[in-house]
C-alpha positions, 0 to 999 in steps of 0.5 A, spaced: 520 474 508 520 475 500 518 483 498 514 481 491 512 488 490 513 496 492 508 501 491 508 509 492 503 511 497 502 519 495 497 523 499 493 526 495 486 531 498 481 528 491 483 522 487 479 524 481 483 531 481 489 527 481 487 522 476 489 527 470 495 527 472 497 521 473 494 518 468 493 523 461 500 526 464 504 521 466 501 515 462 499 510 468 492 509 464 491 502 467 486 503 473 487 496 478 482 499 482 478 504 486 476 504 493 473 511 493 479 513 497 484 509 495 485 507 487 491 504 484 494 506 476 499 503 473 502 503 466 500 498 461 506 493 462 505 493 469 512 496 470 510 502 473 505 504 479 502 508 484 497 509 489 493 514 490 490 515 497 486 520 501 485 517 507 486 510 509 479 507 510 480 502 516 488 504 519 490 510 524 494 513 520 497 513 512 502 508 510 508 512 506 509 505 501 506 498 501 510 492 502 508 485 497 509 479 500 505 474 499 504 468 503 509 471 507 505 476 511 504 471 517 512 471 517 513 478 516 508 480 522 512 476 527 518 479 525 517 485 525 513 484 533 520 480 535 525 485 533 520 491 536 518 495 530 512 499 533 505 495 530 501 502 528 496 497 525 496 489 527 494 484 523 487 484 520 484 481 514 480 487 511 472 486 509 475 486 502 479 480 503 487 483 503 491 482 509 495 486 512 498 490 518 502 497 519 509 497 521 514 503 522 521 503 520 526 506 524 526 512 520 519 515 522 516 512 515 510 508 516 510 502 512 504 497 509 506 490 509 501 487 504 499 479 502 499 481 495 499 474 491 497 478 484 503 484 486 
């Protein structure tokens, strides 16, 4: 497996309220996109991002950081299921086309591991 990307995953309570931070503040001014409960901001080089999530729309639990893997999520699932890391959400191909599945690390961290090919 090769990890393309890393993004934050911040809980927030209201995506809009958070957004005059994230972006008038801290200059994340490009908006990748906005489900409603999950949006993505980034600076304009694409150097720095961040996703802000109120609740996740199709998993059990919120994910900490999302992992981008590309082609490899096929890989990455199956490691994770042969050294016995515990699946929180399986492998699914969500309705709005991203492919993906919840893993947790050792630490209690809950980490989404994504099929990014633009990330």
């Amino acid at each position: 497996m090769q990890v393309t990307g890393i993004t934050a995953n911040l809980s927030v309570p209201d995506i809009g309220a958070a957004r005059d931070f994230y972006v008038d503040y801290l200059g994340l001014s490009v908006e990748a996109f906005n489900m409603g409960w999950v949006a993505r901001y980034q600076s304009p080089d694409g150097q720095a991002v961040v996703q802000l999530v109120t609740r996740d729309a199709t998993a059990p639990q919120d994910s900490v950081i999302s992992i981008h893997v590309g082609d490899d999520i096929d890989e990455a699932y199956e490691e994770a299921k042969k050294r016995g890391f515990e699946i929180v959400h399986p492998l699914t191909t969500e309705a709005w086309g991203l492919r993906r599945f919840f893993v947790r690390a050792p630490d209690g961290n809950l980490i989404n591991v994504t099929s990014h090919k633009d990330a």
